[in-house]
N, C-alpha and C positions, 0 to 999 in steps of 0.2 A: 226314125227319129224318136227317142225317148221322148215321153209325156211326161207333163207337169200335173201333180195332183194338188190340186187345193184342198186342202181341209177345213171349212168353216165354220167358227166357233159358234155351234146355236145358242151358249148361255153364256153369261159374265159370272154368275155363281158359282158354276160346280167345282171349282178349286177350293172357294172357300168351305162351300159345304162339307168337303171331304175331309179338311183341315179341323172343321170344329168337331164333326163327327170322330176321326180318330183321337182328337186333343179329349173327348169323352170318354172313347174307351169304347163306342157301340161298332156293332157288325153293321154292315151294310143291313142285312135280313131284320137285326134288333131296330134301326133307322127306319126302316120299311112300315114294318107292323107301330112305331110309334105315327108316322105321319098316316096311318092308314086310321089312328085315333080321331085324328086330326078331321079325317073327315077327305082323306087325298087318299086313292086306292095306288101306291106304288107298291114295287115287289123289289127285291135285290134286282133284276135285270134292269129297271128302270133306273132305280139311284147308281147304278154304274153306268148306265148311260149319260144321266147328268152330272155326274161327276168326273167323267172323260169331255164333258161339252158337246155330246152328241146328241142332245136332247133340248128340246127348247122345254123351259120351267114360264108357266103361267104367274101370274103375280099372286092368285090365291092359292100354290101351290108354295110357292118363297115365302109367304105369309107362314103356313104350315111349317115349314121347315123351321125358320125362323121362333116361333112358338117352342118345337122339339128338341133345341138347339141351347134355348134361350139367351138367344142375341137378338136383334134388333134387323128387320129385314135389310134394310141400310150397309152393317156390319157383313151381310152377305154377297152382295152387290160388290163392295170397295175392298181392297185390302191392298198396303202400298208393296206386300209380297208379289201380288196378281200384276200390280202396275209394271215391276220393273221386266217383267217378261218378254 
């Protein structure tokens, strides 16, 4: 009997993150080293894990993002693209 695999979403961000981030222009790697300004040590492995949603994102982590992004952590969270999925 075939299995069912659940895949479960660990964040509500990383759609959007990935969305602002290419709507910028930056590499994952150039996103990296800005959030690691910030004071959050990610690497490109890590921001494509949360931007697949295999990673769960901390709130002072969203915070950072949001800073390097410059939206509004809120604007990360929501997006009525993310809803209709």
């Amino acid at each position: 009997m075939p299995r069912k695999i659940v895949i479960e979403t660990k964040n509500l961000c990383g759609q959007r993150i990935r969305d602002e981030r290419v709507g910028q222009g930056l590499t994952q790697t150039q996103f990296a080293a800005r959030m690691e300004l910030q004071g959050v040590l990610w690497d490109q492995k890590i921001v494509s894990r949360v931007e697949l949603q295999l990673r769960a994102v901390m709130d002072y982590e969203l915070e950072a993002a949001a800073n390097v992004l410059g939206v509004s952590p809120n604007q990360l969270l929501y997006c009525e693209k993310c809803e209709k999925r």
